[in-house]
C-alpha positions as CSV (number, residue, x, y, z in Angstrom):
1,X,-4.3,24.7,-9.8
2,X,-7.1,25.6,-11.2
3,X,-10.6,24.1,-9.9
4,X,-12.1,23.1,-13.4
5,X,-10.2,20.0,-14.1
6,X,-12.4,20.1,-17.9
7,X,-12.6,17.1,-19.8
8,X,-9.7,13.7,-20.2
9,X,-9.9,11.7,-22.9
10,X,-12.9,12.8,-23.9
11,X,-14.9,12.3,-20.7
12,X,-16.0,15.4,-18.1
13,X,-16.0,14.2,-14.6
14,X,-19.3,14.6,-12.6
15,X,-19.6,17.0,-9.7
16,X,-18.8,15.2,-6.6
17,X,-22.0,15.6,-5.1
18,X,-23.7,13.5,-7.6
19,X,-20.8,10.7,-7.2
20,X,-22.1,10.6,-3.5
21,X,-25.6,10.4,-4.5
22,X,-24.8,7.6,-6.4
23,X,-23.9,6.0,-3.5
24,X,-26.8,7.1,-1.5
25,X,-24.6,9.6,0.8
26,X,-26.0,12.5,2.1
27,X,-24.6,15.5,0.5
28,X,-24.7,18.0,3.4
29,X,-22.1,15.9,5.2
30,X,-19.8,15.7,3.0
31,X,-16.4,18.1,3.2
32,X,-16.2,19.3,-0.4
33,X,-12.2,20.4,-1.9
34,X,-13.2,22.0,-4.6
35,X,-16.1,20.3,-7.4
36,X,-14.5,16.9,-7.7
37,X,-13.1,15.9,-4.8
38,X,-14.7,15.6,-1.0
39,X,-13.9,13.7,2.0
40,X,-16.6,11.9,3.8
41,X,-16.8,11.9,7.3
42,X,-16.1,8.8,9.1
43,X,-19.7,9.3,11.0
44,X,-20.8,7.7,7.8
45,X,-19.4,4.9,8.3
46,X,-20.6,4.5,12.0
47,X,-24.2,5.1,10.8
48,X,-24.1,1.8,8.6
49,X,-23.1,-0.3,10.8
50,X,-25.6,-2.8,10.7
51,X,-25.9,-3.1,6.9
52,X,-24.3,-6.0,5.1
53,X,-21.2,-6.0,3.5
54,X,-20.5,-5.9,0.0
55,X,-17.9,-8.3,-1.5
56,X,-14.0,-7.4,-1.4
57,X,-12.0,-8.2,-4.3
58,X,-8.1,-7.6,-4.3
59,X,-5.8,-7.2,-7.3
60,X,-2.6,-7.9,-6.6
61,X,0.3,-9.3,-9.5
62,X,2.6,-12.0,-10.1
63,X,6.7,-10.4,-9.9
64,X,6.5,-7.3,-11.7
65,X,9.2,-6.0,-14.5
66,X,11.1,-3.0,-12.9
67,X,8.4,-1.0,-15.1
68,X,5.3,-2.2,-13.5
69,X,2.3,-4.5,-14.4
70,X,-0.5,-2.0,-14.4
71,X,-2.6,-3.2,-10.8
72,X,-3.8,0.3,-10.3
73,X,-5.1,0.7,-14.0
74,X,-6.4,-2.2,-13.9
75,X,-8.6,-1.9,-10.5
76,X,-9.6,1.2,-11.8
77,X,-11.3,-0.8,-15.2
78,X,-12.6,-3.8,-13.5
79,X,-14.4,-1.7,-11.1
80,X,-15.5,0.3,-14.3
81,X,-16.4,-3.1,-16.1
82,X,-18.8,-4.2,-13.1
83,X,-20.5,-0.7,-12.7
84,X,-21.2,-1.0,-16.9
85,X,-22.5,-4.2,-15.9
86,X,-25.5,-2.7,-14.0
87,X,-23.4,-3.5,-10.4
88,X,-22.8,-1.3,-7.7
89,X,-19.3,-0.8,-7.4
90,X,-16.4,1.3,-6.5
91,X,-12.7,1.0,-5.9
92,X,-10.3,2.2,-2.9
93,X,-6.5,2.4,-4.1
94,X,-3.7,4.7,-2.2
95,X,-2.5,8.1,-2.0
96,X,0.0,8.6,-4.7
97,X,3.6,9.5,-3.1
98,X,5.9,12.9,-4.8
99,X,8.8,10.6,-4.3
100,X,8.1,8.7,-7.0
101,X,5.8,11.2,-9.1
102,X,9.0,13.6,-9.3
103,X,11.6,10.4,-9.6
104,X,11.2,7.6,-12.1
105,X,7.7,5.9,-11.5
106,X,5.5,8.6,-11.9
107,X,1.9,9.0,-11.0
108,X,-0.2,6.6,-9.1
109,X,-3.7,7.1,-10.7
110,X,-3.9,4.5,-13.3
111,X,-3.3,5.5,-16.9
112,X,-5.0,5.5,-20.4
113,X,-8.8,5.0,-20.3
114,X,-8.2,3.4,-17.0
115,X,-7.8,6.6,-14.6
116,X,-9.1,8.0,-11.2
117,X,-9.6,11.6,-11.8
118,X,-9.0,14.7,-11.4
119,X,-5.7,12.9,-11.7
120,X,-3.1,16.0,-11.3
121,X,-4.7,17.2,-8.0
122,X,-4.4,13.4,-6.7
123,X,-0.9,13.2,-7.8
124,X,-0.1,16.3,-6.7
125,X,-1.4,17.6,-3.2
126,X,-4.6,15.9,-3.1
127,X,-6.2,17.0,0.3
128,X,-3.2,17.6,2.6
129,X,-3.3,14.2,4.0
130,X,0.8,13.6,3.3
131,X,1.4,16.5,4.8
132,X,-1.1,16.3,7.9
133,X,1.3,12.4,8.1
134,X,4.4,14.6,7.6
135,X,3.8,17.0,10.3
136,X,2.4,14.5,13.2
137,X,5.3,12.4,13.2
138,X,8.1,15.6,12.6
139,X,6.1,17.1,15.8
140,X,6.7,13.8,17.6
141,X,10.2,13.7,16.1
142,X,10.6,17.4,17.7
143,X,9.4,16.3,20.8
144,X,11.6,13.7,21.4
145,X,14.5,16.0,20.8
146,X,13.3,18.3,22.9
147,X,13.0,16.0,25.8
148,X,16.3,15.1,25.5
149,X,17.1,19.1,25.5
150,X,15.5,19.7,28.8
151,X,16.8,17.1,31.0
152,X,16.0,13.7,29.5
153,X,14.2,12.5,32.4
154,X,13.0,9.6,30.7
155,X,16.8,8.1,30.4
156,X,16.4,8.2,26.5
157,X,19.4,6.8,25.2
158,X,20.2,9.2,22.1
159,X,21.9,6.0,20.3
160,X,18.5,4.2,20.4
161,X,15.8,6.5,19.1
162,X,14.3,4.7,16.3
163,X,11.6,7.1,15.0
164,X,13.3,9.1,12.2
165,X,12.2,12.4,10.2
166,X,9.9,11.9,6.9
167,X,9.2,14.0,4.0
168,X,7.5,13.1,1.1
169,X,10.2,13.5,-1.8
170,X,13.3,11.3,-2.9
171,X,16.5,12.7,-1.3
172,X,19.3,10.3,-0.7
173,X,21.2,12.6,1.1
174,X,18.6,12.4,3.8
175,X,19.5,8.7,4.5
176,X,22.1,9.3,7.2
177,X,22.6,12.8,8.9
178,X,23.9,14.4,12.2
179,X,21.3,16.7,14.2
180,X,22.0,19.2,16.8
181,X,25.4,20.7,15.9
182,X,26.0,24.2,16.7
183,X,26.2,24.4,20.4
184,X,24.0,23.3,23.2
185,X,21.0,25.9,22.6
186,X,20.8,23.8,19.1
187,X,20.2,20.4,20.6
188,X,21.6,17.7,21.4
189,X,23.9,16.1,18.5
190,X,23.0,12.8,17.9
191,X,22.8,10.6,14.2
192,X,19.5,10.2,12.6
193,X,17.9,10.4,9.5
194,X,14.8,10.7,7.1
195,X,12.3,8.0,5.6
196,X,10.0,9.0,2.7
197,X,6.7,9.9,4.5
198,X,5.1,6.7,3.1
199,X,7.0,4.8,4.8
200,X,6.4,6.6,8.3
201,X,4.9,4.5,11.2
202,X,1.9,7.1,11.5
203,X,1.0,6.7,8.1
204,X,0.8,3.0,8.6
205,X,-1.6,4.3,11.8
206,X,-3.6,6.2,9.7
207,X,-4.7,3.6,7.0
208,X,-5.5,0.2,10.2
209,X,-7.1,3.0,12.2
210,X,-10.8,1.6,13.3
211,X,-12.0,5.4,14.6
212,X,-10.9,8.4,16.1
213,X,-10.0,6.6,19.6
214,X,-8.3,3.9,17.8
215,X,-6.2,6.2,15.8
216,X,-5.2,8.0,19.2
217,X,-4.7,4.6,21.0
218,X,-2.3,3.4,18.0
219,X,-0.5,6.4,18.2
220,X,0.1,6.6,21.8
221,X,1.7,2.9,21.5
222,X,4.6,4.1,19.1
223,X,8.2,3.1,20.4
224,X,10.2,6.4,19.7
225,X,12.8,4.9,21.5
226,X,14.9,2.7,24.0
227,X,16.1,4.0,27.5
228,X,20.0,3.5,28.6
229,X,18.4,0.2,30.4
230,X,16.8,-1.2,27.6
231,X,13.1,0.0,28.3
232,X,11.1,0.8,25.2
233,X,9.8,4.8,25.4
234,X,6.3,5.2,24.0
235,X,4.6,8.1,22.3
236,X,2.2,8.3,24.7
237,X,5.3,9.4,27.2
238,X,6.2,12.0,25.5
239,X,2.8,13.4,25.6
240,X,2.7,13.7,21.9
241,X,-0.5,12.2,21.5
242,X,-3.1,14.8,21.4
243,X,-1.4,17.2,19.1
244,X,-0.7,14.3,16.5
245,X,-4.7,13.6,16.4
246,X,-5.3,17.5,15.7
247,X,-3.0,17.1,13.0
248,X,-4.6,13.9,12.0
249,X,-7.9,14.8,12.0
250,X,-9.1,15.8,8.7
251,X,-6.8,13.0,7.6
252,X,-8.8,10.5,8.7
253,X,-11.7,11.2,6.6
254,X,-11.7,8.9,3.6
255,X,-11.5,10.9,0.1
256,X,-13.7,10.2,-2.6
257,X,-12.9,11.1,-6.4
258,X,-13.7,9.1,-9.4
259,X,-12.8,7.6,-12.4
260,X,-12.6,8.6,-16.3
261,X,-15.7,6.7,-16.7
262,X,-17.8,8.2,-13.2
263,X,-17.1,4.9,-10.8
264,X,-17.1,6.4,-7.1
265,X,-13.4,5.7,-6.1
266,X,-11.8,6.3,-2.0
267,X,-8.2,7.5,-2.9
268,X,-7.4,6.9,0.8
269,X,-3.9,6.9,2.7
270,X,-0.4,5.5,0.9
271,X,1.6,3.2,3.0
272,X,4.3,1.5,1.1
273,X,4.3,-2.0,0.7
274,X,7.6,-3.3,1.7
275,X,8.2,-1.2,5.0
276,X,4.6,-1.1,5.8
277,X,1.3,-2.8,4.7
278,X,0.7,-1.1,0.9
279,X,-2.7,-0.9,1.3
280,X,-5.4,1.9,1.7
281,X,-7.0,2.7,4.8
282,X,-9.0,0.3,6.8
283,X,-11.8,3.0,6.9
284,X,-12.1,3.4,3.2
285,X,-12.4,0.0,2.6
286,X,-15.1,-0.7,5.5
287,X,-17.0,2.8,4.4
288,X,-16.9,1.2,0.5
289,X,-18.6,-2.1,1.7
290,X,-21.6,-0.6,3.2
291,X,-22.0,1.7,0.1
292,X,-21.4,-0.6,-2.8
293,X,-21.9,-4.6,-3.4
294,X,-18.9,-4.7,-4.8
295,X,-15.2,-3.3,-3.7
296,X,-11.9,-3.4,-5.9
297,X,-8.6,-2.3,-4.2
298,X,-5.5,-3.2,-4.9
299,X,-2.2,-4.2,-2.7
300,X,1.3,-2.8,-3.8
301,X,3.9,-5.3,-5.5
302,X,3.0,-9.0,-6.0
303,X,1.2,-11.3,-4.1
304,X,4.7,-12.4,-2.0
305,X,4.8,-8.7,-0.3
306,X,1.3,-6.7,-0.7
307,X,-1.1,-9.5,-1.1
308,X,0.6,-11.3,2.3
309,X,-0.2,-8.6,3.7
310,X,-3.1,-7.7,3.0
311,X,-4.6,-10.9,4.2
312,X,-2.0,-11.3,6.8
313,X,-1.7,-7.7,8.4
314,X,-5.0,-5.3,7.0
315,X,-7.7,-8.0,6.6
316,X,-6.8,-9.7,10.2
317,X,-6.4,-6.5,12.0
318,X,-9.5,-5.2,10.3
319,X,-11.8,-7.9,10.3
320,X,-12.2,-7.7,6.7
321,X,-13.4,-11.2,4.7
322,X,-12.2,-11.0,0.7
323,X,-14.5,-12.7,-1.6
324,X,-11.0,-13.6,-4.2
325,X,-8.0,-12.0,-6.0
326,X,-6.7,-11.3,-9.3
327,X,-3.4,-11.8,-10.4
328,X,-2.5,-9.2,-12.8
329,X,0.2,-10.8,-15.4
330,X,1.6,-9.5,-18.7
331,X,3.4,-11.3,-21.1
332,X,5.9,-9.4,-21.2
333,X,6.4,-10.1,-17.4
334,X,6.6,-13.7,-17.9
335,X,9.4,-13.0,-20.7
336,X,11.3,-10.9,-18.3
337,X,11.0,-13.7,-15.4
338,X,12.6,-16.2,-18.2
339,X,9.7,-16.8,-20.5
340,X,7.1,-20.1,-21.2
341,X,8.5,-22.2,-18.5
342,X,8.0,-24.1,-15.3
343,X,11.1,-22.2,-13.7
344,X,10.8,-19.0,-15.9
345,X,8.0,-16.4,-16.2
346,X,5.1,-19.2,-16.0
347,X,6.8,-21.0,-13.0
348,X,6.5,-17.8,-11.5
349,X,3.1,-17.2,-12.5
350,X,2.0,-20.5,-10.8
351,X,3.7,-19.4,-7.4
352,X,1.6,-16.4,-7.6
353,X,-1.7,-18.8,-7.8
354,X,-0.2,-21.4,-5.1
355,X,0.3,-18.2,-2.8
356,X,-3.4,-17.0,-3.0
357,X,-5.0,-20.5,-2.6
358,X,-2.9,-21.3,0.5
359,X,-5.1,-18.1,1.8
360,X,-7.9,-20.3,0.8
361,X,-9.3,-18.5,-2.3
362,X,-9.0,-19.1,-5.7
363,X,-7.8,-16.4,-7.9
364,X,-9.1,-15.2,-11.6
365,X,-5.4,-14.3,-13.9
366,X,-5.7,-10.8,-15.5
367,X,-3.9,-10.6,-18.8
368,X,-3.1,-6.6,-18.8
369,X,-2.8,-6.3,-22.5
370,X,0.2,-4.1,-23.9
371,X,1.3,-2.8,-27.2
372,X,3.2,-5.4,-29.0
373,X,1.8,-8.7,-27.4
374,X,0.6,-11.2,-29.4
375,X,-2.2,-13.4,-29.4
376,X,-0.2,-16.6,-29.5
377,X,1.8,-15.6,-26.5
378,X,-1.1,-14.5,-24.4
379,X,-3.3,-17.7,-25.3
380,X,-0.3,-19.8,-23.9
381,X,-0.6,-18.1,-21.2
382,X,-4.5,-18.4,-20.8
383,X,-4.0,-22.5,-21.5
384,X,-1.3,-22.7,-18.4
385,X,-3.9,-21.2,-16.3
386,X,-6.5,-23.7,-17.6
387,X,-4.1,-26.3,-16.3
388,X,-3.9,-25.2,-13.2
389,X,-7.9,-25.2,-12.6
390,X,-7.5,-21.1,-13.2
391,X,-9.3,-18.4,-15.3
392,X,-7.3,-16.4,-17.3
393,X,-8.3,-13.3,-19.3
394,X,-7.4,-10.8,-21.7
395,X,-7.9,-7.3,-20.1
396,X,-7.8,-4.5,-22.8
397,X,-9.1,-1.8,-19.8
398,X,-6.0,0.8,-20.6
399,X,-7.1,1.4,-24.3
400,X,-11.2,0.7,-24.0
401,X,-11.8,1.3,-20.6
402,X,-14.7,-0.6,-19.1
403,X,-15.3,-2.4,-22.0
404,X,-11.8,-3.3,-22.5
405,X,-12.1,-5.3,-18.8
406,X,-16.0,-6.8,-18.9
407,X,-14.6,-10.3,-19.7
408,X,-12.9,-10.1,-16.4
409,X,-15.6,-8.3,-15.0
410,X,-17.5,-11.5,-15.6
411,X,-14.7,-13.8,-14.7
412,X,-14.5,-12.4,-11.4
413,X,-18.0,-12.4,-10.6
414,X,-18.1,-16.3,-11.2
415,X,-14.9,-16.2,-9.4
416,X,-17.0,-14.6,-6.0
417,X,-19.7,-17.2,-6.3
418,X,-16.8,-20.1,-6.6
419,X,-15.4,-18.5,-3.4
420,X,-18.7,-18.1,-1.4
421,X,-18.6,-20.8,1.4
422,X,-14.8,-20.5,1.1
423,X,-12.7,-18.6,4.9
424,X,-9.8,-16.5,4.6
425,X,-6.9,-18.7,6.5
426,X,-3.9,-17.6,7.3
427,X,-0.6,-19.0,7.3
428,X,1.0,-18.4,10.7
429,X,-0.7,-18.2,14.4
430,X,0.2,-14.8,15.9
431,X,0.7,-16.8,19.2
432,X,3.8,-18.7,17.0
433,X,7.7,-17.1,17.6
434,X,8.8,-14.5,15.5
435,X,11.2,-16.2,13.6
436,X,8.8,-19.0,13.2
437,X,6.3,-16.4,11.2
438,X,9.5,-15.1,9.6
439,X,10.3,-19.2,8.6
440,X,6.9,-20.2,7.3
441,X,6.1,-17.0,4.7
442,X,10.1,-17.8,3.6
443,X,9.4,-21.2,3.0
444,X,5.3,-21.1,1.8
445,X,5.7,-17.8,0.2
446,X,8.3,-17.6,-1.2
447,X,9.5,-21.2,-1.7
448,X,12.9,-20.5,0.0
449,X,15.3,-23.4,1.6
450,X,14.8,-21.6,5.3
451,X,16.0,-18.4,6.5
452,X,19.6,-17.0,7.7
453,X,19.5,-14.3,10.8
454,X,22.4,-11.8,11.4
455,X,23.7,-11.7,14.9
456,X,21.7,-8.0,15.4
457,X,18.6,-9.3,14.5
458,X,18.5,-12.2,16.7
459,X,19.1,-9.7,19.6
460,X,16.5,-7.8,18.4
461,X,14.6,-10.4,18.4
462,X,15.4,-11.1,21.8
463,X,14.3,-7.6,22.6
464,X,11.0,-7.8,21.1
465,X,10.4,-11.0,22.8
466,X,10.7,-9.5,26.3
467,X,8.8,-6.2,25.8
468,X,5.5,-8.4,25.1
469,X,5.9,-7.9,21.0
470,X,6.2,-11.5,20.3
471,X,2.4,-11.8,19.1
472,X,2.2,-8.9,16.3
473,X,2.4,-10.2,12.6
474,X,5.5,-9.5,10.3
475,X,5.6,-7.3,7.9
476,X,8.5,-8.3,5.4
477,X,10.5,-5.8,3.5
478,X,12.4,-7.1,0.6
479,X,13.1,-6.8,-3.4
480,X,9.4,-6.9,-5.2
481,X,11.3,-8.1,-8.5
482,X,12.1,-11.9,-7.4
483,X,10.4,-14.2,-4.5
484,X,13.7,-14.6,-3.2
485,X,15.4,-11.3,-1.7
486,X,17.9,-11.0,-4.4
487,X,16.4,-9.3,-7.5
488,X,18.8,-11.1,-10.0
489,X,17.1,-14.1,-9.0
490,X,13.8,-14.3,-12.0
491,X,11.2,-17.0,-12.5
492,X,10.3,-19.7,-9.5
493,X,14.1,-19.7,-8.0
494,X,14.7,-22.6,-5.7
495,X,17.9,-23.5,-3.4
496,X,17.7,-20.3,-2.0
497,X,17.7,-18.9,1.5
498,X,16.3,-15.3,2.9
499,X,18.5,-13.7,4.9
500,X,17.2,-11.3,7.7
501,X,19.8,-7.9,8.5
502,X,17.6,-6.0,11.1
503,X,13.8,-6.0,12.8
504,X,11.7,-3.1,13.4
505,X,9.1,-2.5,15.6
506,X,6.2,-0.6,14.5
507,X,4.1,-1.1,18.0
508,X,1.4,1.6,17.3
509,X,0.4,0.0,13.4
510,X,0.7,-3.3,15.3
511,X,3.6,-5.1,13.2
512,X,6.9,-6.0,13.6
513,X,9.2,-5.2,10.1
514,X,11.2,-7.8,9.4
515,X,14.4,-6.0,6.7
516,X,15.5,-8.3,4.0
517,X,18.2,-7.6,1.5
518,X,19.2,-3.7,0.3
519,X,15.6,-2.0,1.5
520,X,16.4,2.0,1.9
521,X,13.3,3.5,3.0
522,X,14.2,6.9,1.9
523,X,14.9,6.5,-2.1
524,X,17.3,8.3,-4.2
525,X,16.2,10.1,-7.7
526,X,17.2,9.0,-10.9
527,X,19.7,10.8,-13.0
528,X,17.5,12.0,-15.1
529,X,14.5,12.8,-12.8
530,X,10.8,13.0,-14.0
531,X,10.9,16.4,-12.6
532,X,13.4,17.7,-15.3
533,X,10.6,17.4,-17.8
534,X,8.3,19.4,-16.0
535,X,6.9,22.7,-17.1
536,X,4.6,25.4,-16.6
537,X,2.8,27.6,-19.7
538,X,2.3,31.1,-19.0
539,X,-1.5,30.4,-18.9
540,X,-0.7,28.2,-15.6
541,X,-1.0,25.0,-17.6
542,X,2.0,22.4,-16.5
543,X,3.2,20.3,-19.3
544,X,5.5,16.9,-18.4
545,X,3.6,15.9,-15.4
546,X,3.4,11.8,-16.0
């Protein structure tokens, strides 16, 4: 790909070095790739230390359409909005995944005036970091195996190793395999399977990792699997550990870009937020609030999946204190949720406000303006926020940019002040029962009847219990489309109950994933995949790339 990503929309993107200037970064540290993109050591971070943080603002969204809502586009022209505004500000959003860039969703930087740049690079191999994820756990994956090729001297059962195989494109056919057929110099043949690599437990590692000795700590505290007695087997057993951090090590770095407009972004890490926490790393977003006053990032799904999170998972794990959030809402969400009602699209709406002030922080409601809405529709909207003692605003950020978002710009400003004195609280006590935590997010959340456990996962259960996991936060994976865990189920459902199916442990990111409804974490492409429109000129140009 060629270095000289020219001009978008009008706009040529500064050199990276003067992005870090801007953010008073010393130059010769940073690890350049290329003219517009550099990593910047984490030694940066460790030098700031003692300087005051800036304030953390999270977008997150009320139930999306199976479309989207626009979070990352419009993180990406709020942050624009406030540096216009004379503030010093910058965004952290993830890593875009090839699973969905080559599937149905397409890329993950934002879109129309609202981009982080150089925006085919990002989408496309970026830095390496997937594939530094990819290899460290595959290595561990190998390792394991290969224990149980040479003796097995840990009494691995091969019917209880949970760590699967990721790569980082959609393939179905991945899901449920047989390893080690062909005789016994080929392995030993056992069932297992792939996850996309955002959905790894080592790339959920990588983005709560504190430091280079955190990182290898976390790692060495994996479960790989379960002995023939019922013993949990740890990375750190199958002296995996150093190798992964070799692998990891450039990874950790956070990776700063831009946007359309020149706002210093960290495009950082790419968990997914059903199996894992959907955030960026814990480093970028620590490293942005010593370098700016004000950080935007944004959670994946609505505030029921990747805002729980991350308040519930990244910000106490991390020590992180958000100043507020913004709902992103559409109208043509609330007409998809069952339109202008208490139980329809509003209804819903409203559950996304009641979920950020049980937190303990009021929100500001962006109105991510499309094509087609009208004014009558969206000021209905803006009036049932009024009721409910919230600021709503009309974000035009994808066709104006910066301009487009400077009313919430200001919105959220007054919403920091409002939220000054105000603590982050959480809804569960990590010292409560697992199915406890499991109860309360169903029931608060959610607004479900209670919660419905299958036989396996109370034994699972059981087994967390005794192994000391009891105390680790939940991390719920279930349908983004509804509160409940049936996606049929629009609007502010109620009478409904959430039905667990399975529990996972994810010891080394520090969580235990709790599996609601049909969640595959390995997805299948579309019939007509983005990929089929994908082309390259003879001059090396590629057409088709979304």
């Amino acid at each position: 790909m060629p270095d000289n990503q020219g001009t978008q929309n009008g706009l040529a993107p500064r050199r990276i070095y003067e992005v870090a200037r801007e953010l008073q970064l010393d130059t010769d540290n940073l690890l350049p790739h290329g003219h517009f993109i550099a990593k910047v050591p984490v030694q940066e971070l460790e030098a700031r230390q003692k300087q005051r943080d800036g304030a953390l603002i999270l977008v997150t969204a009320m139930s999306p359409t199976p479309e989207g809502i626009g979070k990352t586009t419009t993180t990406i022209g709020l942050a624009d909005a406030l540096r216009q505004m004379g503030k010093r500000a910058l965004f952290c959003v993830r890593e875009p995944s090839l699973g969905p860039y080559f599937g149905i969703k397409g890329g993950g930087t934002g879109a129309g005036r609202s981009q982080v740049v150089p925006a085919e690079a990002i989408n496309l191999h970026f830095v390496g970091d997937m594939y530094a994820v990819s290899k460290a756990n595959n290595l561990l994956a190998a390792l394991v195996d290969n224990h149980l090729q040479h003796g097995n001297e840990l009494g691995i059962d091969p019917r209880q190793i949970v760590l699967r195989r990721v790569i980082d494109l959609n393939d179905r056919s991945l899901r449920d395999i047989i390893i080690g057929l062909g005789g016994v110099m080929h392995g030993v043949p056992r069932r297992d399977g792939f996850n996309i690599t955002p959905a790894s437990e080592v790339m959920a590692i990588l983005c709560l990792a504190r430091d280079f000795q955190d990182l290898g700590q976390r790692l060495s505290r994996m479960v790989v699997a379960f002995t023939y007695k019922g013993e949990p087997v740890r990375a750190a057993q199958i002296e995996a550990v150093g190798a992964m951090q070799v692998l990891l090590r450039d990874a950790i770095h956070p990776n700063l870009v831009q946007s359309l407009e020149g706002t210093p972004a960290f495009v950082h890490g790419g968990p997914f937020a059903n199996i894992a926490q959907g955030t960026n790393t814990t480093l970028a977003t620590r490293m942005g609030l010593k370098l700016a006053d004000y950080v935007v990032t944004e959670a994946g799904f609505a505030t029921d999946l990747g805002a729980e999170k991350f308040f519930d998972i990244k910000c106490r794990l991390g020590g992180l204190k958000p100043a507020g959030a913004v709902i992103v809402g559409t109208a043509r969400a609330v007409a998809y949720h069952g339109g202008f009602n208490a139980s329809g699209g509003l209804g819903n709406l409203a559950k996304h406000i009641e979920n950020i002030r049980l937190f303990g922080l009021d929100p500001v409601v962006a109105l991510n303006r499309f094509p087609g809405d009208t004014d009558a529709d969206l000021n209905r909207i803006i009036r049932f926020c009024a009721r409910l003692g919230v600021e709503a605003v009309v974000a035009e950020h994808y066709s104006k940019g910066g301009e487009g978002a400077r009313g919430l710009a200001e919105a959220v400003l007054r919403m920091v002040e409002k939220n000054h004195r105000r603590k982050l609280r959480f809804p569960y006590r990590l010292d409560q029962p697992i199915e406890k935590k499991i109860e309360i997010l169903a029931r608060k959340l959610y607004g479900a009847d209670g919660v419905d456990f299958d036989a396996g996962a109370r034994k699972t259960i059981e087994l967390l219990n005794r192994h000391g996991f009891a105390d680790l936060p939940v991390c719920i994976a279930k349908t983004p489309l509804s509160l409940s865990d049936d996606p049929s189920l629009r609007g502010r459902p109620r009478g409904f109950r959430i039905k667990v199916n399975e529990l996972r442990i994810s010891a080394g990111a520090g969580f235990v994933v709790v599996i609601c409804g049909n969640i595959v974490t390995m997805p299948g492409l579309p019939k007509v995949p983005a990929a089929a429109r994908i082309r390259v000129l003879p001059n090396g140009q590629a057409i088709g790339l979304t």
